[in-house]
C-alpha positions in Angstrom: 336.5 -16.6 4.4 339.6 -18.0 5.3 340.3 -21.4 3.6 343.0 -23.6 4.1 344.4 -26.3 1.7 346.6 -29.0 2.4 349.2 -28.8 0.2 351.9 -31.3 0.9 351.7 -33.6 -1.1 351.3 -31.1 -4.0 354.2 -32.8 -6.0 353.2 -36.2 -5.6 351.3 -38.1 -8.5 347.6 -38.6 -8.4 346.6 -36.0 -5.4 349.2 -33.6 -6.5 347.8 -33.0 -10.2 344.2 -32.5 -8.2 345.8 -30.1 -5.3 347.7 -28.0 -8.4 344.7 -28.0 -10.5 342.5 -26.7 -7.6 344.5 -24.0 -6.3 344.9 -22.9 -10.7 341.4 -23.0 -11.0 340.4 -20.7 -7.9 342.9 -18.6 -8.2 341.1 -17.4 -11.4 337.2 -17.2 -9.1 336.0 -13.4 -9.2 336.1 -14.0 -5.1 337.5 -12.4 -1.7 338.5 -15.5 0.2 341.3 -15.2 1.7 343.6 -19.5 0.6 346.4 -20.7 3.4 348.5 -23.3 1.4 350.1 -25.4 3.5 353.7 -27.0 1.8 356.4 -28.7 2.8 359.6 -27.0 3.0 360.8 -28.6 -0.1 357.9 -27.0 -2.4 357.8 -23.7 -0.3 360.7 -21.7 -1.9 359.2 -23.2 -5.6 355.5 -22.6 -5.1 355.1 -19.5 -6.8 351.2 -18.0 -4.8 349.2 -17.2 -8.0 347.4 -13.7 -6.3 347.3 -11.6 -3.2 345.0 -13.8 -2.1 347.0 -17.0 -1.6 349.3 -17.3 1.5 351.8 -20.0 1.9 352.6 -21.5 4.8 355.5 -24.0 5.7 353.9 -28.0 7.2 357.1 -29.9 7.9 354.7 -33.5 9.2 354.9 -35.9 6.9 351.9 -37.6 5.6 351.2 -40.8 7.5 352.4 -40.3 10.6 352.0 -39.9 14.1 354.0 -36.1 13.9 351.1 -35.0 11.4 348.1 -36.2 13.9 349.8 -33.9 17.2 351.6 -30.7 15.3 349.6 -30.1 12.2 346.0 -29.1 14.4 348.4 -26.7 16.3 349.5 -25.1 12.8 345.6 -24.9 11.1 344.3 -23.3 14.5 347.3 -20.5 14.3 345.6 -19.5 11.0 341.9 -19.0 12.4 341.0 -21.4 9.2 337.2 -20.8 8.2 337.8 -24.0 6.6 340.2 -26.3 6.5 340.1 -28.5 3.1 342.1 -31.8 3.5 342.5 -33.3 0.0 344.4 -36.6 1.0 343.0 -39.8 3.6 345.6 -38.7 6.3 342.8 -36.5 8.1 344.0 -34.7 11.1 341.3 -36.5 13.8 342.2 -33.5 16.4 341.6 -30.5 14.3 338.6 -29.4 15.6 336.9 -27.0 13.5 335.0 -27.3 9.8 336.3 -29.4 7.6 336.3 -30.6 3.8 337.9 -33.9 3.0 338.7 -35.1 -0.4 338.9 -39.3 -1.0 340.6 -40.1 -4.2 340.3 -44.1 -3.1 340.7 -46.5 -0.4 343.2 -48.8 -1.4 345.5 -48.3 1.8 342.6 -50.2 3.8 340.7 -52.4 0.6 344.2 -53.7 -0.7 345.9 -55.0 2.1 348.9 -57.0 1.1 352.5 -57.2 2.3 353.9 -56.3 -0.8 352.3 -52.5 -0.3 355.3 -51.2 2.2 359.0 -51.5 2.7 357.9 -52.3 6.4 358.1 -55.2 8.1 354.7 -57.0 8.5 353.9 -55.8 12.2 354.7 -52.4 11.7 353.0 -52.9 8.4 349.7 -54.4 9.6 349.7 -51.4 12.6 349.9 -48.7 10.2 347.2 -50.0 8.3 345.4 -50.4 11.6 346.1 -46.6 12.3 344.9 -45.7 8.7 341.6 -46.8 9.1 341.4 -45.7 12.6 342.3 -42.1 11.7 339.7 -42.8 8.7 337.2 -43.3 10.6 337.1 -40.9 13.0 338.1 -38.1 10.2 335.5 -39.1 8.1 333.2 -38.4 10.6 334.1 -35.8 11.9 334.7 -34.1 8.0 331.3 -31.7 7.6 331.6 -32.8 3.7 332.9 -35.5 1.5 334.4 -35.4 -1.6 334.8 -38.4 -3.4 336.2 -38.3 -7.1 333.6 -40.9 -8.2 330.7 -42.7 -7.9 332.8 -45.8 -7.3 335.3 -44.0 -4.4 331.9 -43.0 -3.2 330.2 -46.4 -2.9 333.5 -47.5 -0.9 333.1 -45.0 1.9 329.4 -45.2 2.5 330.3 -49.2 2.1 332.8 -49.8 4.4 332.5 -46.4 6.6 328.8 -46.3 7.1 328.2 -42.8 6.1 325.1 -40.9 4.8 325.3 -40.4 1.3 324.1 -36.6 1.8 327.3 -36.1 3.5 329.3 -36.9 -0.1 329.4 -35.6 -3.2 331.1 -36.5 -6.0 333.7 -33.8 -7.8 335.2 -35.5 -10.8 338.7 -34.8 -12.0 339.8 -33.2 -15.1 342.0 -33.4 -18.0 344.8 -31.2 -17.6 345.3 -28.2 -20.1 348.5 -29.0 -21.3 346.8 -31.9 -22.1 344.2 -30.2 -24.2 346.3 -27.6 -26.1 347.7 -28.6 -29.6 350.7 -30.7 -29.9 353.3 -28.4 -31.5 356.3 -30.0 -31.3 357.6 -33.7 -31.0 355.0 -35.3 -33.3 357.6 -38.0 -34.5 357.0 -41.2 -32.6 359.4 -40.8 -29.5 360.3 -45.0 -30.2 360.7 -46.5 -33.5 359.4 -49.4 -32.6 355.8 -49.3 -32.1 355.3 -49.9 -28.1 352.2 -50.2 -25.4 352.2 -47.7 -22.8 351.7 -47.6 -19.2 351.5 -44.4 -16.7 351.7 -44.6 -12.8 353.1 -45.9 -10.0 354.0 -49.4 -9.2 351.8 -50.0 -5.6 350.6 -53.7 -5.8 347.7 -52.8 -6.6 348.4 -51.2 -9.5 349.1 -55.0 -11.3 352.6 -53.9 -13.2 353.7 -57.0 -12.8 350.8 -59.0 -14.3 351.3 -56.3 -17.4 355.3 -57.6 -17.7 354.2 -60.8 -17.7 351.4 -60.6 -20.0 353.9 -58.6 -22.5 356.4 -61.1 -22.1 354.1 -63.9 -23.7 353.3 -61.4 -26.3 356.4 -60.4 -26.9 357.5 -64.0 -28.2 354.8 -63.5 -31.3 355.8 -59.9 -31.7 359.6 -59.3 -31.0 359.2 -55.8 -33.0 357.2 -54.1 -29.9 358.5 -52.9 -26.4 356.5 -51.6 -23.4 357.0 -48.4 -22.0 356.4 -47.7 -17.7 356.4 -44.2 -16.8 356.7 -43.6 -13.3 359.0 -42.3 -10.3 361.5 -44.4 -9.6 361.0 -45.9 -6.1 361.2 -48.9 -4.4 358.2 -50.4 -6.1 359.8 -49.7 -9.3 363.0 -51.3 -8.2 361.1 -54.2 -7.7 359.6 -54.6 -10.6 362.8 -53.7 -12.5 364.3 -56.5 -10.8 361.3 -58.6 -11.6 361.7 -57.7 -15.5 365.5 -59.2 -15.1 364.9 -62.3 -14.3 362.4 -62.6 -17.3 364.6 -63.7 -20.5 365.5 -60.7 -23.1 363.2 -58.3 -21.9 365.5 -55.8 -19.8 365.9 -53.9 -23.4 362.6 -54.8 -24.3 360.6 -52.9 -21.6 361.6 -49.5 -21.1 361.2 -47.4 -17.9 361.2 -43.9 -17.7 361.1 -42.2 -14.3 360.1 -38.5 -15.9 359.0 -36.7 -19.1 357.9 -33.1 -19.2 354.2 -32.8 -20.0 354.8 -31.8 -24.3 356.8 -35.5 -24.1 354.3 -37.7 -22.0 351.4 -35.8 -24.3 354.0 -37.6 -27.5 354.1 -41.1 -25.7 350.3 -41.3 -25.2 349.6 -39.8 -29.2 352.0 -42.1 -30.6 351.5 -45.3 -28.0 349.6 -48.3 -29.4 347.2 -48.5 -26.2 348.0 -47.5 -22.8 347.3 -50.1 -20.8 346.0 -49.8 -16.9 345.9 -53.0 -15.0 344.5 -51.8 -11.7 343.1 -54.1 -9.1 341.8 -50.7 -7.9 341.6 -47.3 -8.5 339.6 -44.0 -7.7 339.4 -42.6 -11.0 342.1 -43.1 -13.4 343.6 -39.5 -14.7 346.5 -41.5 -17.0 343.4 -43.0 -19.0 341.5 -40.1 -19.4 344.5 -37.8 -20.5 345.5 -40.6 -23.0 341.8 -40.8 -24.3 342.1 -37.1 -25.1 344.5 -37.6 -27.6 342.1 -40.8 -29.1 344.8 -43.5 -27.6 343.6 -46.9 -27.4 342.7 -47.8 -23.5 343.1 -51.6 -22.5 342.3 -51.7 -18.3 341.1 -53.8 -15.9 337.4 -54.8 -15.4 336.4 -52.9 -12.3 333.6 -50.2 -11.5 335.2 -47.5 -11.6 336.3 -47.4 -15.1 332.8 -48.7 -16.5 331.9 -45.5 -14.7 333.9 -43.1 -16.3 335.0 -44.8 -19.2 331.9 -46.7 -20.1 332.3 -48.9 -23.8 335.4 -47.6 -24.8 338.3 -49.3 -23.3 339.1 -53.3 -24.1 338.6 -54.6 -20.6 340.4 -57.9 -19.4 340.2 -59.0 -15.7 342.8 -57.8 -13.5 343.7 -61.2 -12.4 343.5 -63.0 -15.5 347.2 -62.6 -17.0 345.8 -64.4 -20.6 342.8 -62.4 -21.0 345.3 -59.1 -21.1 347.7 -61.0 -23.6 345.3 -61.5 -25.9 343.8 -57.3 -25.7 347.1 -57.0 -26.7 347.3 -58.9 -29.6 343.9 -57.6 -30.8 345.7 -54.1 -31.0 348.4 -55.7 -32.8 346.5 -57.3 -35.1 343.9 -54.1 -35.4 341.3 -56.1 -34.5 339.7 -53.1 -32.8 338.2 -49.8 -34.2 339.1 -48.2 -30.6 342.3 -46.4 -32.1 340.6 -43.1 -33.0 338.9 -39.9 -31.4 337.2 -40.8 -28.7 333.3 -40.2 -28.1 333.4 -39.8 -24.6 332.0 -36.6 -22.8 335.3 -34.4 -21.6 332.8 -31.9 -20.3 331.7 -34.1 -17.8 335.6 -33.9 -16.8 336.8 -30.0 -16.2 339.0 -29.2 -13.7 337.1 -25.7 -13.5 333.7 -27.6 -12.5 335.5 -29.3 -9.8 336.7 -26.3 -8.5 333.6 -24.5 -8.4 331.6 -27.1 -6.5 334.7 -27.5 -4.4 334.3 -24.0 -3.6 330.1 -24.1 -3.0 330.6 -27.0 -0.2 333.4 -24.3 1.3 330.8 -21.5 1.0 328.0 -23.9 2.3 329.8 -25.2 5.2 331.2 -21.9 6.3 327.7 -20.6 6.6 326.2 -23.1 8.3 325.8 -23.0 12.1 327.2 -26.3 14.1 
């Protein structure tokens, strides 16, 4: 077969890890497919094809937008794609053969707030509009679903309306570097002891509700500092200049826009809890990768993470800024026996296991007649 991925957002966080990890793990299948990778010019000099069998191709359309809709069928059809496997919610709706689609979430349509774009609030509101539009008519028109949880799946059949048989759930994986021994680094990176947290800065993701709830905290223990690890956008302008106006912590909390993957693997052994404050999320890789190295997890109270983290985290509400100071102090205090090797299954979480039922729905649907 020929199978096509959509690759372009390969370096962004979140769907990029699961697009790299993908194309890793079936590079190393005992198969005779023949992959299409589809990057944008910026990744296509970089992107080094692991085999004979991968094939790159340039996609200049950027994600979300109307250029992607018209040009990007025109560029799959040149490739007589078997299957075309879109791993990301902007579904090209006139692409008109078989089709995988992965969800990772739904936020863009379930967290609708002003603060989610640099655009103004018409342009906003229509481009919300057209992402559920575009959803919609992907979604069914996909011939599978791949949802990265039971949760993510609940949403689409929820708010889409569409047979369960039609999705099945893939889950993610903790990355290898992530499960090889620490060699190096094994001094705490801070010498202060300091909470940490790993993502974006969407709205959704609640960083601000975590500065404030460290800021209370902070007034009963001035010895700690709270790390944010993430690219350094707009949304983390913002909540820089949030952090400014709040009175002596602009040392205090600490932003780092990258660390290679031995240094983030340091921050999360040596962190006193990583804390994830989501109003929503579709799985929650940052959590996982930090449970692998026994890190404390504080996060928010939502399905999702009772699914895949069951017990182990200290929940709080995402909307209840008090109930997240005082998680805090119960690490501080070590009023919690959470700080240790954690019991949860990792082999329910392989990156290899994704990949291979990944690649049985390509087999399936390439065999089936429309």
């Amino acid at each position: 077969m020929r199978i096509g991925i959509d690759a372009r957002l390969l370096q962004q966080t979140g769907v990029g890890r699961y697009i790299q990890n993908l194309i890793r793990e079936l590079a190393v299948m005992n198969t005779d497919d023949t992959y299409i990778i589809f990057l944008t010019p910026e990744d296509f000099d970089s992107f080094i094809c692991p085999s004979k069998q991968f094939i790159k191709r340039k996609a200049s359309p950027h994600w979300h937008t109307l250029q992607e809709q018209i040009l990007l069928p025109f560029l799959f059809l040149k490739e007589q794609l078997d299957i075309l496997h879109e791993p990301y919610i902007t579904i090209p709706i006139f692409y008109p053969k078989k089709m995988v689609v992965t969800i990772h979430d739904l936020t863009v349509i379930t967290q609708v707030t002003g603060k989610a774009s640099t655009l103004p609030f018409p342009l906003y509101f229509l481009k919300v509009f057209a992402s559920r539009l575009i959803l919609t008519i992907g979604l069914w028109r996909a011939n599978h679903i791949l949802a990265v949880s039971e949760s993510t799946k609940q949403d689409v059949i929820n708010i889409f309306h569409i047979n369960p048989k039609k999705i099945s759930v893939t889950y993610e994986g903790v990355d290898p570097v992530f499960s090889r021994v620490l060699k190096k680094n094994t001094s705490s990176p801070l010498a202060s002891p300091y909470f940490l947290y790993v993502g974006n800065a969407y709205p959704h993701k609640n960083v601000e509700r975590l500065v404030d709830a460290f800021f209370q905290f902070h007034r009963t223990y001035p010895n700690y500092k709270l790390v944010l690890l993430g690219k350094n956008d707009i949304f983390y302008v913002r909540v820089q200049r949030y952090i400014e106006k709040l009175d002596g912590m602009k040392d205090v909390i600490r932003h780092i826009e990258y660390l290679k993957d031995d240094e983030l693997q340091n921050y999360y052994r040596h962190a006193e809890a990583l804390v994830f404050p989501s109003h929503n999320e579709g799985f929650g890789l940052p959590a996982l990768e930090a449970l692998s190295f026994g890190c404390t997890l504080i996060c928010s109270d939502i399905p999702v993470f009772r699914e895949i983290f069951g017990d182990i985290p200290l929940y709080f509400p995402s909307n209840d800024t008090n109930s997240l100071v005082m998680r805090l102090i119960q690490v501080a205090k070590n009023e919690t026996n959470t700080k240790r090797k954690t019991t949860i299954d990792f082999a329910l979480f392989r990156w290899d296991t994704m990949a291979q039922q990944t690649y049985d729905w390509y087999r399936h649907i390439g065999n089936t007649q429309l």
